[in-house]
N, C-alpha and C positions, 0 to 999 in steps of 0.2 A: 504494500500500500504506500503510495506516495500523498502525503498531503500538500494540499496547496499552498503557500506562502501569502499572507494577504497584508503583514507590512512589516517594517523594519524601523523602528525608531533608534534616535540616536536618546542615551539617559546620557552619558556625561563622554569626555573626550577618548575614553578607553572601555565603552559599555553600550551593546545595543541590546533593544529586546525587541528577537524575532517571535512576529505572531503568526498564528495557523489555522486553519478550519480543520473541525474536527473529523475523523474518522470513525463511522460510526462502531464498529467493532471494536475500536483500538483499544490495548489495556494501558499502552502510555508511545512515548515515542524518544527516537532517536534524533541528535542533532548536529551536525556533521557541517565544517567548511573545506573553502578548498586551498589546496595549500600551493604554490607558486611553480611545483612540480605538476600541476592539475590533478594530483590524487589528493581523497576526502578525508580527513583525520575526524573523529568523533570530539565534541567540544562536553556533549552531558546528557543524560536526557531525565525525563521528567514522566510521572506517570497521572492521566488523566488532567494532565493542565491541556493548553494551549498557547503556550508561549514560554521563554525561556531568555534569562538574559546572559547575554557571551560577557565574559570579562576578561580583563588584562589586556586587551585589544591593542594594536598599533594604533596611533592617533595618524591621523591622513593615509593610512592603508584602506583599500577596496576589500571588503570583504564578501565571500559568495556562499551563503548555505543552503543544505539540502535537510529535509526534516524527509526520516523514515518512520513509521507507525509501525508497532508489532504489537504478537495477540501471545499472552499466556497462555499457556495450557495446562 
């Protein structure tokens, strides 16, 4: 399941919080950017939210994420 990204706020000079639309099934989700090599490092994930904030960030770096949703079993 990929969920869709629906915004990216900046909280302070080293901090965004990326938001998401939910998956209905989902038991929580994974939160992954991309790193300068174009592979995705895992950054946290969070179970039944829909958002998550990155920290430590580069200040005037681009940052690119992917949110994956998975199902307990």
């Amino acid at each position: 399941m990929k969920p869709t990204i629906v915004s990216i706020e900046n909280v302070d000079t080293t901090s965004q919080r990326i938001t998401w639309k939910s998956e209905f099934s989902a038991s929580g989700y994974e939160v992954f950017y991309k790193e300068k090599d174009n592979n995705y490092s895992l950054l946290g994930s969070v179970k039944k939210k829909t958002s998550f904030n990155a920290k430590n960030l580069i200040s005037g770096e681009k940052y690119f994420y992917r949110i994956r949703a998975y199902i307990e079993v």
